[in-house]
C-alpha positions as CSV (number, residue, x, y, z in Angstrom):
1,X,-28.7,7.0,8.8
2,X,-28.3,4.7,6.2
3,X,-31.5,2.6,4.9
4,X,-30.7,-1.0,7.5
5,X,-32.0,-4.2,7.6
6,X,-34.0,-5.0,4.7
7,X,-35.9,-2.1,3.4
8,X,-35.2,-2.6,-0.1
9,X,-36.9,-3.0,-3.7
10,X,-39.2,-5.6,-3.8
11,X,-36.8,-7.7,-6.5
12,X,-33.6,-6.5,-4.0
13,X,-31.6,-5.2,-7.0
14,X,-29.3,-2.4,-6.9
15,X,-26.0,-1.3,-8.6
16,X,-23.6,-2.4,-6.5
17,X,-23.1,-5.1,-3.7
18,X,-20.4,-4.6,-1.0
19,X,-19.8,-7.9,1.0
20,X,-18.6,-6.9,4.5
21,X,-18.0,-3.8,6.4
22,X,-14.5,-3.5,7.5
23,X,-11.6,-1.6,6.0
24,X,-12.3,-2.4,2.7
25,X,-15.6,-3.1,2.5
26,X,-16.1,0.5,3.7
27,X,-14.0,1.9,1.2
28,X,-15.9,0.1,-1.3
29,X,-18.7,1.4,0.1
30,X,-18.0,5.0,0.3
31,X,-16.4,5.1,-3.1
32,X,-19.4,3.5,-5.0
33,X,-22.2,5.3,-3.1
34,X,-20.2,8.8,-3.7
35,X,-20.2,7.6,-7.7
36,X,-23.9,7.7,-7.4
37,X,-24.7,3.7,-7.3
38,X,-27.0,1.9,-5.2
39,X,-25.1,0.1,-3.2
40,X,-26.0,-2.4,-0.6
41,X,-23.6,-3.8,2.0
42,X,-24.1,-6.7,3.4
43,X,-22.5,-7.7,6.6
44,X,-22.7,-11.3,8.5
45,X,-22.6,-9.9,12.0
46,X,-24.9,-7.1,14.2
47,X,-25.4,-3.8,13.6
48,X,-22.7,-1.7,15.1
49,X,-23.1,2.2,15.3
50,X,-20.4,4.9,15.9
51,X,-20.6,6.3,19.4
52,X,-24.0,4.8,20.2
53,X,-22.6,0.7,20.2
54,X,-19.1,1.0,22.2
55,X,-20.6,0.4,25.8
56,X,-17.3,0.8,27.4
57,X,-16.3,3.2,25.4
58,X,-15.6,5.8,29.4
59,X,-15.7,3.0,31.4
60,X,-13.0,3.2,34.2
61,X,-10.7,0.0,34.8
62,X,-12.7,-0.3,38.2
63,X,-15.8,-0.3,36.8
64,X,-15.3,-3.7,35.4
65,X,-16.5,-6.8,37.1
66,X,-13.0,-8.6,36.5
67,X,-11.2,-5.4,36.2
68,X,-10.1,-6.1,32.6
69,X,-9.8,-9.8,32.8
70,X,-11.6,-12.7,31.8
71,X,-13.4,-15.5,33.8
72,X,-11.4,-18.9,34.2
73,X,-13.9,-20.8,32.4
74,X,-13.9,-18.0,30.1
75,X,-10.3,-18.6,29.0
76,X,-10.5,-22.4,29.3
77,X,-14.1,-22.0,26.6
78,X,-12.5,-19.5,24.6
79,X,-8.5,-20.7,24.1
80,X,-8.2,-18.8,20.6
81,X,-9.8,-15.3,20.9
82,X,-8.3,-14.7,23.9
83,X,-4.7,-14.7,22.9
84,X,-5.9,-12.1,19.8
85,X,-4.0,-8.4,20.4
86,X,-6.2,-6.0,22.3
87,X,-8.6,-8.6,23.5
88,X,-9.9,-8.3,27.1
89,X,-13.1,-7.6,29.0
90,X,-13.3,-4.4,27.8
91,X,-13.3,-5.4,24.2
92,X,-14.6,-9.1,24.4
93,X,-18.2,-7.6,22.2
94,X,-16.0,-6.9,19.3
95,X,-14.5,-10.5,19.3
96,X,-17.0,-13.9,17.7
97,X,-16.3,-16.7,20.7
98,X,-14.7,-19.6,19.6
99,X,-17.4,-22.2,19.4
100,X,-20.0,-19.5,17.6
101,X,-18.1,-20.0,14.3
102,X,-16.1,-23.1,14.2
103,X,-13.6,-24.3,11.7
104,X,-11.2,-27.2,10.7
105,X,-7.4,-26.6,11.6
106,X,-5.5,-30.0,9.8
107,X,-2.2,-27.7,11.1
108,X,-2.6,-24.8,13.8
109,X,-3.9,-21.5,12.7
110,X,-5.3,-18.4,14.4
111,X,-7.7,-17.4,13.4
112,X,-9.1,-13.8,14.5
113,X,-12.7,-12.7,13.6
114,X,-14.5,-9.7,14.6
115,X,-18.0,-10.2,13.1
116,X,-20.2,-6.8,13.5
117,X,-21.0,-3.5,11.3
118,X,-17.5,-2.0,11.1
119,X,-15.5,-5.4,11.1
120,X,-12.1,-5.3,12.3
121,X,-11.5,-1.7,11.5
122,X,-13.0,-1.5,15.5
123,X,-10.0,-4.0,16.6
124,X,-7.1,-3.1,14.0
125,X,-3.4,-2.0,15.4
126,X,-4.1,1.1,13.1
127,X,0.1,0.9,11.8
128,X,-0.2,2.4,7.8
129,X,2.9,2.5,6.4
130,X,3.4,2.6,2.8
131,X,5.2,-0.4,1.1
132,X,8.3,0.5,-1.0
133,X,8.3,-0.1,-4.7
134,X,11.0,-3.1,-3.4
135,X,8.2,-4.9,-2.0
136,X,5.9,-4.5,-5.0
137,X,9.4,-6.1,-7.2
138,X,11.5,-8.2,-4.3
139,X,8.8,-12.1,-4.9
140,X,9.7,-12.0,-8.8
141,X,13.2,-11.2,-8.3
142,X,14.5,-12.9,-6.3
143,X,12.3,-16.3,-7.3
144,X,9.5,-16.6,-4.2
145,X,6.6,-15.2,-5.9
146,X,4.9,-14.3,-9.1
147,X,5.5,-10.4,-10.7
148,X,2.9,-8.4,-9.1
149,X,0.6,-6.6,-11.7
150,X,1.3,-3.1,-10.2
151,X,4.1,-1.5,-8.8
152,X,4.5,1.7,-6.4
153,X,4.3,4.4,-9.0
154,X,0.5,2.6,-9.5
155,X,-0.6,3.3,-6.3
156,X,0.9,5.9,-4.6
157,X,-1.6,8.6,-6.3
158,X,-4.4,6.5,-4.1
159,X,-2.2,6.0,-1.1
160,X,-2.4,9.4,-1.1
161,X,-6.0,9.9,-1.4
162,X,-7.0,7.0,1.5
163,X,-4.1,8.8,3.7
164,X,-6.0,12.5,3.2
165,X,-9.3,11.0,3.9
166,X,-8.5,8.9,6.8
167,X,-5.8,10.8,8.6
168,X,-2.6,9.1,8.7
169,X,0.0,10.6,11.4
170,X,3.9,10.3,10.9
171,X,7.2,12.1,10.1
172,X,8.1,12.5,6.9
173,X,11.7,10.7,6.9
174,X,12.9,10.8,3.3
175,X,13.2,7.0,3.4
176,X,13.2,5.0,-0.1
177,X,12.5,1.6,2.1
178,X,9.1,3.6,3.6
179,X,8.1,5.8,1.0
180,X,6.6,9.1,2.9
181,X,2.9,9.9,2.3
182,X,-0.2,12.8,3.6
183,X,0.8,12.9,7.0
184,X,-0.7,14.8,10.1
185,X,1.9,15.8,12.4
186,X,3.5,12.5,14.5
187,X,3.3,11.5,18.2
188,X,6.6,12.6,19.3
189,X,9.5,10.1,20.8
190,X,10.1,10.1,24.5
191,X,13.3,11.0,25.8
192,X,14.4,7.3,25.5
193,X,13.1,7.4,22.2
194,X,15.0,10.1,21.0
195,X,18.0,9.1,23.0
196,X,17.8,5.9,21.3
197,X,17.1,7.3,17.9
198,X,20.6,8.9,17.7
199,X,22.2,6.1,19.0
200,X,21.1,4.0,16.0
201,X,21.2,6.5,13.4
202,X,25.2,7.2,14.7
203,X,25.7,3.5,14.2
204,X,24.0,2.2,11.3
205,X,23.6,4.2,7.9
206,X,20.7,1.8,6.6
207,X,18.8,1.8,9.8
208,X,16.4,3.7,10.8
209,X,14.3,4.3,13.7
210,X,10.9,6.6,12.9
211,X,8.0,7.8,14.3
212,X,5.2,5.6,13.7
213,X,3.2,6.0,10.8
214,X,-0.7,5.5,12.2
215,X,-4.2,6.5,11.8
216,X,-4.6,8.7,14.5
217,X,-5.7,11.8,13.9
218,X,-3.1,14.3,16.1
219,X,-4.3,17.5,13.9
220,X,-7.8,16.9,12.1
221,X,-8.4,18.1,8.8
222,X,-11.7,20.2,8.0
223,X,-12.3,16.7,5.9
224,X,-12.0,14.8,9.0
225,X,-14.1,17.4,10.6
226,X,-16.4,16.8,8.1
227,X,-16.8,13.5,8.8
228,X,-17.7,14.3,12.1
229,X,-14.3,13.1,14.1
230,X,-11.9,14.7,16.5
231,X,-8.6,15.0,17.7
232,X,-7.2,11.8,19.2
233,X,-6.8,12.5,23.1
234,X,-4.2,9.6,23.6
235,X,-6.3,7.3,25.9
236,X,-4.7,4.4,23.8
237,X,-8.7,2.8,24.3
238,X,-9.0,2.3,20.4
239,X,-10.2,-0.9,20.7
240,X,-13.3,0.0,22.8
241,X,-14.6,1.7,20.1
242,X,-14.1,5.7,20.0
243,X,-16.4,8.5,20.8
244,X,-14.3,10.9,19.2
245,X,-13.6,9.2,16.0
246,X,-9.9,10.0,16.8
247,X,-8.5,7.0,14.8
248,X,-10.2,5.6,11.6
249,X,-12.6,3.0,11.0
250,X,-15.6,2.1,9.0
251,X,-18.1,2.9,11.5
252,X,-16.7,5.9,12.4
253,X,-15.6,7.5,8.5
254,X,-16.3,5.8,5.1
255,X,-20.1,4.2,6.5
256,X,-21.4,7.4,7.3
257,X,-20.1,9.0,4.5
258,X,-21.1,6.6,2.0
259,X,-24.7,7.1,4.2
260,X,-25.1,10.7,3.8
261,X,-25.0,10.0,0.2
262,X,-28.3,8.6,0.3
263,X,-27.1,5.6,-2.0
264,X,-26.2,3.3,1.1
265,X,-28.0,0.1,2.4
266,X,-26.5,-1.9,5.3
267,X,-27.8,-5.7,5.6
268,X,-26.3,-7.1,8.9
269,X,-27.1,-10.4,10.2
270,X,-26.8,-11.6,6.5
271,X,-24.6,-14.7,6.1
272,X,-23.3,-14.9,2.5
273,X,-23.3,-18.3,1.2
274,X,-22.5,-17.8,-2.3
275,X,-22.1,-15.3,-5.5
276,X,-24.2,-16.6,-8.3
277,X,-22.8,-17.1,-11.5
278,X,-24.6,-16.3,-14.9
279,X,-23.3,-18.5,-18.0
280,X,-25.5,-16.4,-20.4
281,X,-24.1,-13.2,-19.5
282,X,-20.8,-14.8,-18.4
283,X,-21.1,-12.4,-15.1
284,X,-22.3,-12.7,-11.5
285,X,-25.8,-11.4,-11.3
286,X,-26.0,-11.9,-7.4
287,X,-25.5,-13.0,-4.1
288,X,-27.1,-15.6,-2.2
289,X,-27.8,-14.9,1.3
290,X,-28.6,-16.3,4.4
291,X,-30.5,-15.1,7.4
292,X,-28.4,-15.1,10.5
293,X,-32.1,-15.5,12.6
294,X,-34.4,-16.9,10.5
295,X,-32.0,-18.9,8.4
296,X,-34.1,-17.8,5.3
297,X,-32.6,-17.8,2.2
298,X,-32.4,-14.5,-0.1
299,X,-30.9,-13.6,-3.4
300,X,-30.0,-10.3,-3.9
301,X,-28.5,-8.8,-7.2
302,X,-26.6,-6.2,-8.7
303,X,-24.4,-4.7,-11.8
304,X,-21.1,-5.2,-9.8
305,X,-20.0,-7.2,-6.8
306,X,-16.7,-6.5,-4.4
307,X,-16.1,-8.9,-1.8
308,X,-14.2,-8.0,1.5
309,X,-15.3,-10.2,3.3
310,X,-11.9,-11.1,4.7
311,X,-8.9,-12.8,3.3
312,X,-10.3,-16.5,4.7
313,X,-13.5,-16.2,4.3
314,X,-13.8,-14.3,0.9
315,X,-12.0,-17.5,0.3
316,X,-14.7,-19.4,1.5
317,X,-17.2,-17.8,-0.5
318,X,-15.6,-17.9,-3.7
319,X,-14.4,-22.0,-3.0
320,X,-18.5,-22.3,-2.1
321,X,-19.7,-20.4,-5.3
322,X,-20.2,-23.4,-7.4
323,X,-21.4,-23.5,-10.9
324,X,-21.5,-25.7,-14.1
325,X,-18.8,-23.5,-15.6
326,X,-16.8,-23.1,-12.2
327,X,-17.3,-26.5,-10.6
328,X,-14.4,-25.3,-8.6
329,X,-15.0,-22.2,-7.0
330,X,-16.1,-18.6,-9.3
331,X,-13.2,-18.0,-11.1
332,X,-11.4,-21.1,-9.9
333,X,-9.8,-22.2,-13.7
334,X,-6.8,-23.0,-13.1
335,X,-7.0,-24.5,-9.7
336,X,-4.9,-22.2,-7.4
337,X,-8.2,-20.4,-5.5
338,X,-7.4,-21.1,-1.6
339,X,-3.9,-21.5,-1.5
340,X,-0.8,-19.2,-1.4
341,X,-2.0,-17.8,1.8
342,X,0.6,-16.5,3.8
343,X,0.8,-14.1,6.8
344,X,3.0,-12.1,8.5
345,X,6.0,-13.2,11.3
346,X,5.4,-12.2,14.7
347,X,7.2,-14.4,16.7
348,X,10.5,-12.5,17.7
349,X,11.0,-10.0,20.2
350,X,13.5,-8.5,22.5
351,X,13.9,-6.6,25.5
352,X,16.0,-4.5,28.0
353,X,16.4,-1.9,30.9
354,X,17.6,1.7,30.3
355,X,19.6,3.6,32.5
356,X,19.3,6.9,33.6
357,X,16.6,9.4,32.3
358,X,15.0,9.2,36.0
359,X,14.1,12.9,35.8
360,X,11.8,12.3,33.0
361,X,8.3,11.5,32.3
362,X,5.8,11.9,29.7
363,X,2.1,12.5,29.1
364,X,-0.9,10.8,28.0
365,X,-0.5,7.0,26.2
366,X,0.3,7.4,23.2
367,X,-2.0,4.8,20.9
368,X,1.2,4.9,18.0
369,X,4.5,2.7,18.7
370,X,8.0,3.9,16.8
371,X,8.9,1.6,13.2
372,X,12.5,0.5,12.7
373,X,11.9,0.2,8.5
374,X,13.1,-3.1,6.5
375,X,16.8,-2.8,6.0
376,X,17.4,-6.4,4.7
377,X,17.4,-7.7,1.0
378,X,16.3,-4.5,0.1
379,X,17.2,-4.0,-3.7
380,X,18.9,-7.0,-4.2
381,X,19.2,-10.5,-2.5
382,X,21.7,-10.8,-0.1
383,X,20.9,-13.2,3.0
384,X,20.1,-16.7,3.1
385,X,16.4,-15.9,3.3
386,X,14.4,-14.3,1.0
387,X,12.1,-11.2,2.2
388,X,12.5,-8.8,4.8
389,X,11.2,-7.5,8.6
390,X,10.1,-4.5,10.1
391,X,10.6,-3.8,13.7
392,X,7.8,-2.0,16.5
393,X,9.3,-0.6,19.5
394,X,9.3,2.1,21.9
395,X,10.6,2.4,25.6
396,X,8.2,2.8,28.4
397,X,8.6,3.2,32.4
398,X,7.5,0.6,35.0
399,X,5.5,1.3,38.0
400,X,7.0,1.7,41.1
401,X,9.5,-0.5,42.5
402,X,8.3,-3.7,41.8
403,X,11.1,-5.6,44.4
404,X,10.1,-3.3,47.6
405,X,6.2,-3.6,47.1
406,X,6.3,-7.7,47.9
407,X,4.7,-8.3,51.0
408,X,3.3,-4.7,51.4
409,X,0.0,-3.3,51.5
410,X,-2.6,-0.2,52.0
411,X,-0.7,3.1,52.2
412,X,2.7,1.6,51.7
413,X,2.0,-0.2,48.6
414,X,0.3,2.5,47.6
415,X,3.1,4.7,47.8
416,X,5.3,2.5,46.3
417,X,3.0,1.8,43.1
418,X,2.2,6.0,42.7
419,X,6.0,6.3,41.7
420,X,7.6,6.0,38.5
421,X,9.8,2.9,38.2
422,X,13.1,2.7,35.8
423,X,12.8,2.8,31.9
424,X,12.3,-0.2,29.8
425,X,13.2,-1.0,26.2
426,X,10.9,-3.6,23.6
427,X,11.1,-4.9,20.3
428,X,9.2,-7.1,18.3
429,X,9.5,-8.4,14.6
430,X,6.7,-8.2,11.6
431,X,8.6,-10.4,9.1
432,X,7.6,-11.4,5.7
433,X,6.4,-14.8,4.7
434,X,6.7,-16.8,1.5
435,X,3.4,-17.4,-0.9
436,X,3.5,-21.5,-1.1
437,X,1.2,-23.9,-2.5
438,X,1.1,-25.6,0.5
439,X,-0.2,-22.9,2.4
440,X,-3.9,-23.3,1.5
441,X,-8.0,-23.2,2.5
442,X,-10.8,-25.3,1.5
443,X,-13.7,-26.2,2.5
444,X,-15.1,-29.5,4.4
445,X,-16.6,-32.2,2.9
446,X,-18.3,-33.5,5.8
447,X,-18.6,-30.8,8.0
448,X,-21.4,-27.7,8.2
449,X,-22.0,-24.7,10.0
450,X,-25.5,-23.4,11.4
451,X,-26.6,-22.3,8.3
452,X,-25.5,-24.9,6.1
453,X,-22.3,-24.0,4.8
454,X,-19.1,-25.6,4.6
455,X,-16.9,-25.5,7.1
456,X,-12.9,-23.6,6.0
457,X,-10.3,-26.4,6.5
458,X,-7.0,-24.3,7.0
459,X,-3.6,-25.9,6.7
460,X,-0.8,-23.2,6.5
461,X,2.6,-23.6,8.5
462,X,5.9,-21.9,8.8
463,X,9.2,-23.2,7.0
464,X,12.7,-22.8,6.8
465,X,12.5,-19.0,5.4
466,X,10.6,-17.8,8.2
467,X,13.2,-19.6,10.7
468,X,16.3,-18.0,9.1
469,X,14.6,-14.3,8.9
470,X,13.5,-14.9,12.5
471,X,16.8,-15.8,13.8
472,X,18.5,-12.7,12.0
473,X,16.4,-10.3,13.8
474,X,17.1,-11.5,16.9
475,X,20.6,-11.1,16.5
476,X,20.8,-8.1,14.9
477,X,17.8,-6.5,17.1
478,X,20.2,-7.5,20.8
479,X,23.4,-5.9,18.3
480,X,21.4,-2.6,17.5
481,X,19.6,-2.2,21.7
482,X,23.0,-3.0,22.7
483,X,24.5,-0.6,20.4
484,X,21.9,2.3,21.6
485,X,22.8,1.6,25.7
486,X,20.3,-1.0,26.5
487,X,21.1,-2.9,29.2
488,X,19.7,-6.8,30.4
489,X,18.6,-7.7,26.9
490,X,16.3,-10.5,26.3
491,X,15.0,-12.4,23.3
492,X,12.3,-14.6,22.6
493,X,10.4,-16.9,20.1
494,X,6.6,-17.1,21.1
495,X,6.2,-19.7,18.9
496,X,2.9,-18.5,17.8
497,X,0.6,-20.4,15.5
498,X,-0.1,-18.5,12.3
499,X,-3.0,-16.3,12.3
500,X,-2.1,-14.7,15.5
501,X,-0.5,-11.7,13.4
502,X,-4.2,-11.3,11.7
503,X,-2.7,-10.3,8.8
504,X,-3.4,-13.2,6.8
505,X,-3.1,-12.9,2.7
506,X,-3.4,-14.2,-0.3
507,X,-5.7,-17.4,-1.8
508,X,-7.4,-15.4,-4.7
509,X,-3.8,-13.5,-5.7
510,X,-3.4,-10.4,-8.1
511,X,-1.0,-11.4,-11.2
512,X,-0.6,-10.6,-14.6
513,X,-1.2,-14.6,-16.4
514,X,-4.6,-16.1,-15.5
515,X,-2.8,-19.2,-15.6
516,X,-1.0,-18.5,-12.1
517,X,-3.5,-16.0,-10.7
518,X,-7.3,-15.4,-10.0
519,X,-7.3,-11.6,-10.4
520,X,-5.7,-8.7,-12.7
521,X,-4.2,-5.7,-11.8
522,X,-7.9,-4.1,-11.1
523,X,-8.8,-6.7,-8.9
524,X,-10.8,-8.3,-11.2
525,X,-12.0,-11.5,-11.4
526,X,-9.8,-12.9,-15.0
527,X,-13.1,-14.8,-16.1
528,X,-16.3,-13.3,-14.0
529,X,-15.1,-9.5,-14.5
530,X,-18.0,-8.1,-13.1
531,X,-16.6,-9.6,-9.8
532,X,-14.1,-7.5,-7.5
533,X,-12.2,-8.8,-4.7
534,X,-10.1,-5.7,-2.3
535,X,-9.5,-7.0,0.6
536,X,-6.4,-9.2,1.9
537,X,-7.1,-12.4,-0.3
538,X,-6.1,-10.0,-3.4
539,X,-2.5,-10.5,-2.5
540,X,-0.2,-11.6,-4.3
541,X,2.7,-11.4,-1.1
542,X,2.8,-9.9,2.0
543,X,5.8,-7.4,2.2
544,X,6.6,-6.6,5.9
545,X,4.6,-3.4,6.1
546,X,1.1,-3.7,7.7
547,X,-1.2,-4.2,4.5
548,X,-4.2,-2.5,5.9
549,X,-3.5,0.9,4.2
550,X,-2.7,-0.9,1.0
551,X,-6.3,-2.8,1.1
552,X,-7.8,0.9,1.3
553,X,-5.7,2.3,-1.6
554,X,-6.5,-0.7,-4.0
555,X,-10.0,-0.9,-3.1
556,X,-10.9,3.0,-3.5
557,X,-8.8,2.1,-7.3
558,X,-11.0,-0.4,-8.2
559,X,-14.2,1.2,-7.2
560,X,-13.7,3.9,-9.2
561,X,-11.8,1.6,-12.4
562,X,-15.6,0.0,-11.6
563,X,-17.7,2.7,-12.1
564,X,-15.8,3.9,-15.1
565,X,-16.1,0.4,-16.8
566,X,-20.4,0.5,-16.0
567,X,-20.5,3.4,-17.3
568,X,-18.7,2.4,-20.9
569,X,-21.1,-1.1,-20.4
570,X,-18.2,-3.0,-20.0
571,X,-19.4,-4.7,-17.2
C-alpha cells in the first residue's frame, strides 16, 4: 500500500508532485515513482481502493432499493449528474452531487466530475483509439487552429507503450484514418454486426465499420497479470468499479504500480488552491493545499510538478496561481490561459429495426461498442465545415414483445419478457469542435467555494461548424443504415449542453509560439518549465477520437522528458 494521508517529511518535500489521480495523474504517477522519485499525489476527493471501495461491485439489479433508479427528489436536487453516461444507483458514489461543488454557467455547460482516488478512470467509456496523423495536421491546414507541436510519428512509440501496459483490445484494420496499435484480441461482431459490416464495406470504399478499440482486457498479458488484473468477463458493470481489474483504471493499474515502488504518496481529501511561483529561481517550488476537513492550509514542495487535475479545473488552478510576475494566472503571459476550450459533439444519433436473424443470439454484454472511423475532410478540406466525426454503433435485440406484454402480468408477462424480441440498429456521432476564443473559463470575482476559492465561471457554446458537421452525419448515417438493410430509421438532435460528452479540452493549449500557447511540445509550461500540465487542458484541438488514450501517451512522454531534464539540472 502506498504511504496515504499525510505521513510525510516534516518539511513535506519530495521530487515530484502529481495533482490528481485519474488517467493521467496515474500515469504520471507510475512513470515518476518507477524513475525513482518521490512522488506525492495529491487528490481532492476520498480515498478509493481497488476491489475493497466498489460496494456494488456483485450487487444484483434486485438488490437495490430503487432497482437502479434514483429518488424523485433525487433527480429534481441533482439535474446535472444525473444526465452524465453511466450514472445510476449503482454508480451514484463515484459521481460529486450537484450542490457539493458549485460553479457559475454564464451559457450552459455540463459539467461531469468524479472526485475520489482513481478519478474518472472509475467512470470513463474506456473507447482508445489512436488519432491519425490528419488530426495532429487537419486545425493548421485548413485555418481552425494553431500547428500542433507534435505530430503522429511523435507519439506513436508511447501509444504503443500505454496500449502494452494497459491492454487495449481491437482488430487491427490497416486503416490510415485509425492508425492500428498493441492490441489484445477484439470483442467480436454479432451476426448483425457482421451482416452489417459487409453491407457497408460493399458500398462505401472510405467507410469503415471496425471492432471497437477499448481497454478491456479480452486476453491478459503476464504484464497485466502482473499487475494483479484479469480477464474481462463481459458483465458490462465497469462503472461499479471492477473486482477483476478487467478494464483499466488508476486504482486498478498505474496506482499500485507506482505503490509497489515504494516512491508513492497518496494525499486525498487535499483541495489544491494554488502552485506557488518562485521569482528567484524562476520555477514553481510548491503547491498550496487545502484540507478538505479541517480546511487547514499546507504547502507542500517539490523539484517538478504535473497537474491533471482535469481539463477545467487544472484551469482553475493555474487562473488561481497568482503571482507578482504572473498576475494573471502561472504562465498566463500572453493572456490566452482559460480559453480555447472545446469539447466533443454528441448530439446526433440514429436508429432502426433489422430484419430477420431471429435464429440468433449472443452471449455475455459485451462492455466495447463497434467505431465507424472519420471519413470526412480527411487529408484535405472538402465540406463546408471544418473537422470530422466518428460514429459508435452496434445492433442489439429487444426483450420480448413489447406490444403483447401491455395489460399482462405474473406468468404471462413473464413468458412474454423471457423471449428474445426483434433486432435493433443505433448510432450516435462524436464530432469535432472548433478551438475559439470565445469558448473560455475564469474564475469569479464575487463568488467562493467552501474552502475559499474562486468559483470557475464557464461560457463555451456551439456555432455554426458544429451545426453543419451535425447535420451531415445524420444524413449520411440514415444513407449508410439504409444502405446496410435497416429498416424504420430514426434521427435525432439531443440538443445537449456542452460538457455532457466529458471530453472537454483545451484552455492551457500545446503550440510551438509562446505567443499563442501556454505549453511546448513537452508539455511544459513556456515560462515556469519546471511545471507540467498532461491531462486534457494540454490540447491544442480535439480530433474526433476519444482523447483519453492520447492523455496517457503524452503524459508517460513527459514524465520521462522530466526525469531526463532533473537529472541534467535543467529543471
Amino acid at each position: 500500500m502506498p504511504n496515504i494521508n499525510g505521513k510525510v517529511k516534516i518539511d513535506h518535500s519530495y521530487d515530484a508532485i502529481v495533482i490528481g489521480s485519474g488517467i493521467s495523474g496515474g500515469w504520471a504517477a507510475k512513470e515518476l515513482c518507477e524513475q525513482g522519485l518521490k512522488t506525492l499525489v495529491l487528490e481532492r476527493g476520498r480515498m478509493v481502493e481497488h476491489i475493497k471501495d466498489y460496494p456494488t461491485m456483485t450487487m444484483h439489479p434486485w438488490e437495490f432499493k430503487h432497482r437502479g433508479k434514483m429518488t424523485q427528489s433525487f433527480l429534481e436536487e441533482n439535474p446535472l449528474i444525473t444526465t452524465a453516461a453511466g450514472f445510476g444507483e449503482e454508480t451514484a458514489h463515484f459521481f460529486i452531487k450537484d450542490n457539493d461543488h458549485p460553479y457559475v454557467q454564464e451559457k450552459s455547460f455540463d459539467w461531469i466530475r468524479g472526485y475520489q482516488v482513481g478519478g474518472k478512470s472509475l467512470i470513463w467509456g474506456r473507447a482508445c483509439p489512436r488519432w491519425s496523423q490528419n488530426e495532429f495536421e487537419s486545425p493548421a491546414r485548413d485555418g481552425y487552429g494553431i500547428e500542433w507541436p507534435i505530430n503522429y510519428d511523435v507519439i506513436a512509440p508511447w501509444y504503443s507503450y500505454v496500449e502494452t501496459f494497459a491492454g487495449i483490445c481491437g482488430n487491427k484494420d490497416g486503416l490510415e484514418t485509425m492508425p492500428d496499435g498493441v492490441y489484445l484480441p477484439p470483442f467480436d461482431f454479432n451476426c448483425v454486426e457482421k451482416d452489417l459490416q459487409k453491407k457497408i464495406n460493399e458500398k462505401y470504399s472510405d467507410r469503415h465499420m471496425i471492432q471497437g478499440r477499448w481497454a478491456q482486457l479480452t486476453n491478459p498479458m503476464p504484464i497485466h497479470i502482473e499487475q494483479g488484473r484479469s480477464q474481462c468477463q463481459s458483465r458490462d458493470l465497469c462503472m461499479r468499479g471492477c473486482m477483476f481489474g478487467g478494464y483499466f483504471s488508476s486504482n486498478s493499474s498505474t496506482l499500485p504500480w507506482a505503490a509497489k515502488t515504494g516512491n508513492l504518496t497518496i494525499r486525498p481529501d487535499s483541495v489544491v488552491h494554488s502552485i506557488i511561483y518562485d521569482a528567484k529561481s524562476q520555477k514553481a517550488r510548491g503547491v498550496k493545499v487545502i484540507d478538505a476537513h479541517s480546511n487547514e492550509e499546507i504547502e507542500f514542495h517539490a523539484k517538478i510538478i504535473f497537474l491533471n487535475a482535469s481539463t477545467l479545473n487544472s484551469n482553475l488552478i493555474l487562473l488561481n496561481s497568482t503571482s507578482s510576475r504572473f498576475p494573471n494566472g502561472l504562465g498566463n503571459d500572453n493572456g490566452l490561459l482559460g480559453h480555447y476550450i472545446c469539447f466533443h459533439n454528441y448530439r446526433g444519433s440514429l436508429g432502426g429495426s433489422i430484419e430477420g436473424h431471429e435464429d440468433v443470439y449472443y452471449y455475455g454484454r459485451k462492455p466495447a461498442e463497434s467505431m465507424m472511423a472519420n471519413f470526412r475532410n480527411f487529408k484535405k478540406h472538402e465540406m463546408d465545415f471544418v473537422g470530422g466525426y466518428m460514429a459508435f454503433m452496434g445492433a442489439y435485440r429487444t426483450r420480448g414483445n413489447e406490444d403483447a406484454s401491455i395489460d399482462r402480468i405474473g406468468v404471462e408477462l413473464k413468458n412474454i419478457m423471457s423471449e428474445a424480441g426483434p433486432w435493433g440498429m443505433y448510432m450516435y456521432i462524436q464530432g469535432e469542435t472548433v478551438p475559439k476564443y470565445e469558448n473560455h473559463v475564469k474564475l469569479s470575482q464575487t463568488q467562493k467555494d467552501q474552502w475559499g476559492i474562486p468559483l470557475l465561471v464557464t461560457n463555451v457554446d456551439y456555432d455554426h461548424n458544429d451545426e453543419l458537421l451535425l447535420k451531415d452525419f445524420l444524413v449520411q448515417g440514415a444513407e449508410m443504415l439504409e444502405a446496410a438493410g435497416v429498416k424504420n430509421i430514426h434521427t435525432h438532435d439531443n440538443h445537449w449542453a456542452p460538457g455532457r460528452d466529458i471530453h472537454e479540452m483545451g484552455g492551457c493549449r500545446m503550440g510551438k509560439d509562446p505567443k499563442t500557447s501556454l505549453l511546448n511540445e513537452w508539455n511544459q509550461l513556456h515560462h515556469c518549465k519546471n511545471v507540467f500540465v498532461t491531462d486534457g487542458a494540454c490540447m491544442t484541438s480535439t480530433a474526433n477520437q476519444s482523447p483519453s488514450i492520447l492523455y496517457m501517451a503524452l503524459t508517460a512522454r513527459a514524465a520521462n522528458y522530466a526525469v531526463d531534464e532533473l537529472k541534467k539540472n535543467n529543471l
